[in-house]
C-alpha positions in Angstrom: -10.8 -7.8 -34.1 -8.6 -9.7 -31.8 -9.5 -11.0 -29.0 -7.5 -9.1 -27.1 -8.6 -6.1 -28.8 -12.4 -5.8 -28.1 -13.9 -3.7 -25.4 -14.0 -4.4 -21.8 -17.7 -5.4 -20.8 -19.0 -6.8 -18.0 -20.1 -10.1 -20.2 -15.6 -10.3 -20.5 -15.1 -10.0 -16.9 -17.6 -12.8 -16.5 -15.8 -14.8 -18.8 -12.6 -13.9 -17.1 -14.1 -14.8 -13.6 -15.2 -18.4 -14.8 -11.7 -19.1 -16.7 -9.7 -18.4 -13.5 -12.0 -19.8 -11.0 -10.7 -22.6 -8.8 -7.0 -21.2 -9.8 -6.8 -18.1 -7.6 -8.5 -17.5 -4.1 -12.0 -16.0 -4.0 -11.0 -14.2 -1.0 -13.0 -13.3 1.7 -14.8 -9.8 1.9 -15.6 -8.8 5.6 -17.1 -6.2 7.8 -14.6 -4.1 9.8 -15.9 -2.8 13.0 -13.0 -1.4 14.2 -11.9 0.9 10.8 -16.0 1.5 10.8 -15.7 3.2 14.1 -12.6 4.8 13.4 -14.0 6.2 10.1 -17.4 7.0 10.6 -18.3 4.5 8.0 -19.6 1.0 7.4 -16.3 -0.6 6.1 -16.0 -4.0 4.6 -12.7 -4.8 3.4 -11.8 -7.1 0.6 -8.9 -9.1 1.4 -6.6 -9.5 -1.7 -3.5 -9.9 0.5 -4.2 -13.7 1.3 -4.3 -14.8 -2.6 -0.9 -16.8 -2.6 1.3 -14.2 -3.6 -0.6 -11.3 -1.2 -2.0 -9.2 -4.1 -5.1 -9.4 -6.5 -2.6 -9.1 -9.4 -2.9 -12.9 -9.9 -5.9 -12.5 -11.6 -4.9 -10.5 -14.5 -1.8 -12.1 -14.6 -3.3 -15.6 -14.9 -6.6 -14.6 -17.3 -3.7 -13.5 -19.5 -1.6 -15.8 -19.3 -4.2 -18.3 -20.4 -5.2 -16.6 -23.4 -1.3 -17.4 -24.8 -1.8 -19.3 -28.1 0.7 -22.5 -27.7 3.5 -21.2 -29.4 3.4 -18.2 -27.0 4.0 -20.6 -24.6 7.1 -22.0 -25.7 8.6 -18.7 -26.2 7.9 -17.7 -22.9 6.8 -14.6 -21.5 8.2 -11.1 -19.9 6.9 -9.0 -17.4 7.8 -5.2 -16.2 6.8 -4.5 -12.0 7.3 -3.1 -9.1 6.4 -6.4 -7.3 3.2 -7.7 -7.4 2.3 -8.2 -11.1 5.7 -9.3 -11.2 5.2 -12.4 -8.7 1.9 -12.9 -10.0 3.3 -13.7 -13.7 6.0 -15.4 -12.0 3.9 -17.8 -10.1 1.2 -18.6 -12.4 4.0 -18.5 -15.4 5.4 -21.6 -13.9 3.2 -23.3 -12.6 1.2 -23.5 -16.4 4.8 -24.5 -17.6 6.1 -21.6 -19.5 8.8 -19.6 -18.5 8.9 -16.1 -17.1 11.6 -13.3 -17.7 10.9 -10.3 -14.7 12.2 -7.3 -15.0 12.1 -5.0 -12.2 13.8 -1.7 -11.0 16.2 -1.4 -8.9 14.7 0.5 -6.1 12.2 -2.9 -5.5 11.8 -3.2 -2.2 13.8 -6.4 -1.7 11.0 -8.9 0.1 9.4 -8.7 -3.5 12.2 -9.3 -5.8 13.5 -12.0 -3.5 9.9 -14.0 -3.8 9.4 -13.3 -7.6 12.8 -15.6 -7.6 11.5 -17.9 -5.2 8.9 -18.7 -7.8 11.0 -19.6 -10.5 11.3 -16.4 -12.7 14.4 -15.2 -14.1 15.3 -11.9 -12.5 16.5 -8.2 -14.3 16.7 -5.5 -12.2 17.2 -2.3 -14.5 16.1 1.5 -14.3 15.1 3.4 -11.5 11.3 4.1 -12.2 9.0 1.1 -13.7 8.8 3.5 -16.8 12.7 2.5 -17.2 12.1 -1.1 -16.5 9.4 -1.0 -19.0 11.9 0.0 -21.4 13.9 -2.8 -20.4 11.9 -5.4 -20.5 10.4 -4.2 -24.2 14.3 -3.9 -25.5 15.2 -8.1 -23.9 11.7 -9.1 -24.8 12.2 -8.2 -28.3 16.1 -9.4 -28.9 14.6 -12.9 -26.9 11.1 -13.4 -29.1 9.1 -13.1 -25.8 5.5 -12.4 -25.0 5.2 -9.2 -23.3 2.6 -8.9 -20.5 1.5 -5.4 -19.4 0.8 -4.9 -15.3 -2.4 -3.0 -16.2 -2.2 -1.7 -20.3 -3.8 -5.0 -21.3 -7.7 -5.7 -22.0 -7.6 -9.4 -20.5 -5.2 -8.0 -17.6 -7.8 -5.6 -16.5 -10.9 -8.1 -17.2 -9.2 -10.5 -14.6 -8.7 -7.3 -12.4 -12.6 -6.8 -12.7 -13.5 -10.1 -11.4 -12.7 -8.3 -7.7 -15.8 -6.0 -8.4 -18.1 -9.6 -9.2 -17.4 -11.1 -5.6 -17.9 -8.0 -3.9 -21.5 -6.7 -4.9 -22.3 -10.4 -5.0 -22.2 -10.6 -1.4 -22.8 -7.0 -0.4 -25.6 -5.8 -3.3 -26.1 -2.9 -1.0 -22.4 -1.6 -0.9 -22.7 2.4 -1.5 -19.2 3.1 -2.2 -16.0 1.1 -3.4 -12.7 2.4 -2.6 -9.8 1.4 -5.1 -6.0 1.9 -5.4 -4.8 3.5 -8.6 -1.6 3.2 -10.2 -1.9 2.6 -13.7 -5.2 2.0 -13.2 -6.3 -1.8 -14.3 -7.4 -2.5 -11.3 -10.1 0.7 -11.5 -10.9 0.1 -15.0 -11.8 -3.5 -14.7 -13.8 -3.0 -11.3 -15.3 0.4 -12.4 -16.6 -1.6 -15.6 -18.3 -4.4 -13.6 -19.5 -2.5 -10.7 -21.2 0.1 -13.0 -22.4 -2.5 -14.9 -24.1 -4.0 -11.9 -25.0 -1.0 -10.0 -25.2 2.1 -11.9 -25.5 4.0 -8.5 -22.4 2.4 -6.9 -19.6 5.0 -6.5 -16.0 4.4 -7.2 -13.4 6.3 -5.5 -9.9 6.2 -7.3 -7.0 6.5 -4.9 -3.6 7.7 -5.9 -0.4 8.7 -3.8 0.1 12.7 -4.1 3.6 11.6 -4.8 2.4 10.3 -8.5 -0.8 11.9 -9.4 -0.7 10.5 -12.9 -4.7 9.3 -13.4 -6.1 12.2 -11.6 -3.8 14.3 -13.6 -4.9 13.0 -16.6 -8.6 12.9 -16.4 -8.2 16.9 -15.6 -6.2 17.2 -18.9 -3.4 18.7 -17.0 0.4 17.8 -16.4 1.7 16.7 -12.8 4.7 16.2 -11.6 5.1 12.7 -10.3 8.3 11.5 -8.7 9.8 10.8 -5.3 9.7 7.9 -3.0 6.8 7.0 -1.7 5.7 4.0 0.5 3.0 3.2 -1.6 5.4 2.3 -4.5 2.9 -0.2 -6.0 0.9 2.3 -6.9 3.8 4.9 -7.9 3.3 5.1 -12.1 4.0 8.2 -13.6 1.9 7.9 -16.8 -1.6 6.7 -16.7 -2.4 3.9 -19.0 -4.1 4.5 -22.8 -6.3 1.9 -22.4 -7.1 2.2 -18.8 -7.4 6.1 -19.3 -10.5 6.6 -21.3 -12.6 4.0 -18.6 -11.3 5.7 -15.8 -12.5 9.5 -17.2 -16.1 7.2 -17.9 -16.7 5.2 -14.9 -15.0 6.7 -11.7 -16.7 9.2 -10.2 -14.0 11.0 -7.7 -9.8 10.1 -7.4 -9.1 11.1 -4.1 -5.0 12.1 -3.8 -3.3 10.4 -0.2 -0.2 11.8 2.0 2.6 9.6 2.9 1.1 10.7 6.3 -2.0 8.9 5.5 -0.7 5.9 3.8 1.6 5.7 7.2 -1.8 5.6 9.2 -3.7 3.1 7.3 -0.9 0.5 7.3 -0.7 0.6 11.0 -4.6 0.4 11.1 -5.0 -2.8 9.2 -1.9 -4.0 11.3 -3.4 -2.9 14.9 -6.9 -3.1 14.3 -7.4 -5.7 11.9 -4.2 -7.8 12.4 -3.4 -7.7 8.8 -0.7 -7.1 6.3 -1.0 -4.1 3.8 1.7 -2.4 1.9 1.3 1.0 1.1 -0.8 0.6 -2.4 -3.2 -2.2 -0.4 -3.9 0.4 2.0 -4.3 3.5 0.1 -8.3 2.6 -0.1 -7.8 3.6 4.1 -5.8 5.9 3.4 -8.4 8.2 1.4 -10.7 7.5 3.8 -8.5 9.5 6.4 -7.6 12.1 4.1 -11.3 12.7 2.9 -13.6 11.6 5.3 -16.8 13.4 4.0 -16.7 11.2 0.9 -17.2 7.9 3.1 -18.8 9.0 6.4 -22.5 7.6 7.1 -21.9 5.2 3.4 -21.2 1.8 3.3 -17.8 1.5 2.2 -16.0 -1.5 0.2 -12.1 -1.2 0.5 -9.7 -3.4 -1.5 -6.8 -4.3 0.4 -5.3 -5.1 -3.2 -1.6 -6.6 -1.4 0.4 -7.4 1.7 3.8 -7.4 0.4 5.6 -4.5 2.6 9.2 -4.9 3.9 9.7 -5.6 7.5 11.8 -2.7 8.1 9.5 -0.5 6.8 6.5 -2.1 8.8 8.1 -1.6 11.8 9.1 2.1 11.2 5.9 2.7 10.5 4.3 1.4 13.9 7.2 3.3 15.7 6.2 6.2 14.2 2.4 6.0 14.8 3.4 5.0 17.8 5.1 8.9 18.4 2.2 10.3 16.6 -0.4 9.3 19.0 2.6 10.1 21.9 2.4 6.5 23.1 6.1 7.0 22.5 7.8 9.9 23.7 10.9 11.8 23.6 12.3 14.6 26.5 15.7 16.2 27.4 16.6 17.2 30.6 19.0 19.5 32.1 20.1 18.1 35.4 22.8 18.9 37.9 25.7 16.0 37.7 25.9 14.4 40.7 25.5 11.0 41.9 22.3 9.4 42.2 20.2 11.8 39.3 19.8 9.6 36.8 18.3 6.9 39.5 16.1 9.7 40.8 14.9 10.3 37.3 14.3 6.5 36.1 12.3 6.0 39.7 10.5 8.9 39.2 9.4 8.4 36.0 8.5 4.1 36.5 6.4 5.4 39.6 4.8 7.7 37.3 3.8 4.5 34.8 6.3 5.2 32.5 8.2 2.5 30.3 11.9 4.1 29.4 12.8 2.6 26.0 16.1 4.8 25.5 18.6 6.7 27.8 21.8 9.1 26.5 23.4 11.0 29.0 26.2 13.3 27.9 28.5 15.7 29.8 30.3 17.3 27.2 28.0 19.7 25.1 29.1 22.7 25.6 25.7 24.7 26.0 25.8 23.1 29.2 27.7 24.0 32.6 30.4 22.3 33.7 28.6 20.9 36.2 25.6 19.8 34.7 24.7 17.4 32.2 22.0 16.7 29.0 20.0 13.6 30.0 17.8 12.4 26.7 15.3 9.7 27.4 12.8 7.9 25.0 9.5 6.0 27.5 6.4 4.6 26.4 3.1 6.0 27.6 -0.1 5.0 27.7 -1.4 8.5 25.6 -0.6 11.7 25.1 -2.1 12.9 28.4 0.1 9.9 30.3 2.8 11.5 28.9 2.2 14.7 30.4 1.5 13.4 34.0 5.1 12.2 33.4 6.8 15.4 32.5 4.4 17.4 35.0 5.9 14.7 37.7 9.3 15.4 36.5 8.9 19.6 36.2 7.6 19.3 39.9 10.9 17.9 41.0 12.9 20.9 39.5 14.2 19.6 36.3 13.7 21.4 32.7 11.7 19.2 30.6 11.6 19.8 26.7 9.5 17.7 24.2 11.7 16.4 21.6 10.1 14.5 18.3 10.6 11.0 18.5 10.2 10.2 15.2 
């Protein structure tokens, strides 16, 4: 057999761990307090987001990228992501001296197309779904001679993946459960091989969006729809790999499905509690923990925060949002009488009150209201949801109408 054709075994991932040591971060694996008493659980948190391009993709990328015989190398190589992969190839592509070819879709979020140019690749963006840019990248790859690199399909791909599971139970022996994020599911497969390997008891908890359902789907031996978009886009692969398949079905013990809800929450966790970046797919470890608390509380808990690439905008939607959901952010309407010196009474009333008024709109000319009166809507910041209420109690006592609009 090829090489790239044998079995993964934990004796590979060993192999893969010493051949890209020293050329991508052995990053650091800490306890959480904070997520532990938010969870229930004893969380440690492996932090994949500081390798250089802010995802563990690096070391599949590069484990592959140095088995390339060297005519491979002058040919160059070709890559289908979403981001990550697609910045990992990039980065270590060029800096061992061969070129890369990217191809990405065109729904990328743009922070990530933007730095897998930065690093020197040559940049397609075709198809809506990675399944289309797959296509793309197999129909230029073939018409350019160039050596296609799969994001998680590949044996030496997913032992470089595995190399994550290594450095964990090497410092925490004792870990009860790990916690992964599954898209295609390299990532699983490789850490599901070593971690079984080296802990037969260890469980490992697959996490998928409920969006794209694809491994769970398939280790049921059922179809899913998966479509829609979803924050946690790094993770968003609507077939579950062949290779990665079969390990997955052998190895992982549960695949816990996530909300957008909860992917929203574990973001803004890492950011709040643990001053840290984490898209969507680097969170969904989190994420399951929210969604399926049972499986994790009282355990000690590894969670791979597998990448930190998430686009401003969306980051700071996201802590606006949690911000409404735990009503430190607040929106009301009033009905008040228009007449000089309301909307002073109001602001007064409310800053006495400890409120923080973000947004005013005052409008006279909605019908539903009299001629005399006006619709008053204001946004404040409160402390909690039973701040806000003092507020709107204060406001009720003085004789106006009060109703609770969403502020999301």
């Amino acid at each position: 057999m090829q090489a790239a054709d044998k079995p993964i075994t934990l004796d590979r991932i060993r192999a893969a761990r010493e051949a890209i040591s020293g050329q991508v971060m052995h990053t650091p694996f800490l306890p959480a307090p904070r997520l532990s008493r938010l969870t229930g659980a004893e969380v440690l948190v492996k932090y994949e987001n500081l390798q250089v391009t802010s995802a563990f993709k690096e070391r599949g990328a590069l484990n592959r990228l140095l088995t390339l015989s060297g005519d491979e190398r002058r040919r160059g190589v070709i890559a289908m992501s979403a981001g990550n992969h697609a910045q990992a190839v990039a980065y270590h592509a060029v800096r061992l001296g061969i070129a890369p070819t990217i191809v990405m879709p065109v729904t990328t979020p743009h922070v990530k197309v933007s730095a897998t140019a930065g690093y020197g690749a040559r940049v397609v963006l075709e198809g809506e779904t990675v399944a289309e840019a797959q296509l793309a990248a197999e129909r230029i790859g073939a018409g350019e001679n160039l050596v296609f690199i799969h994001p998680y399909d590949d044996e030496d791909v997913i032992a470089g993946q595995g190399t994550l599971a290594i450095e964990m139970l090497e410092e925490q022996p004792d870990l009860d459960v790990i916690a992964v994020p599954v898209g295609g599911g390299g990532l699983i497969a490789g850490m599901a091989t070593a971690a079984k390997a080296l802990k037969p008891s260890i469980r490992i908890v697959g996490v998928e969006t409920r969006m794209y359902p694809s491994m769970w789907a398939a280790v049921k031996g059922i179809d899913a729809m998966a479509g829609g978009a979803t924050l946690a886009e790094g993770i968003a692969v609507k077939l579950a790999g062949r290779k990665t398949l079969p390990v997955v079905r052998d190895l992982v013990d549960t695949i816990v499905l996530v909300d957008e809800s909860h992917l929203e929450r574990a973001v803004n966790a890492y950011l709040t509690l643990q001053k840290t970046m984490a898209e969507g797919a680097g969170a969904a470890g989190l994420a399951a923990m929210f969604a399926e608390p049972d499986l994790f509380r009282g355990r000690k808990v590894g969670l791979v925060l597998s990448g930190g690439n998430i686009d401003p905008r969306i980051l700071a939607s996201i802590m606006m949002r949690e911000l409404a959901r735990e009503e430190k952010i607040v929106a009301i309407r009033l009905a008040i009488p228009d007449r000089p010196g309301t909307l002073g009474a109001i602001t007064t009333l409310i800053g006495d009150a400890g409120g923080n008024i973000l947004e005013v709109s005052h409008r006279r000319t909605v019908l539903e209201i009299p001629a005399k009166g006006a619709s008053l809507d204001i946004t404040l910041e409160a402390r909690d949801g039973h701040h806000a209420e003092e507020i709107i109690a204060a406001l009720r006592a003085k004789g106006y109408g009060v109703e609770r609009k969403s502020a999301e």
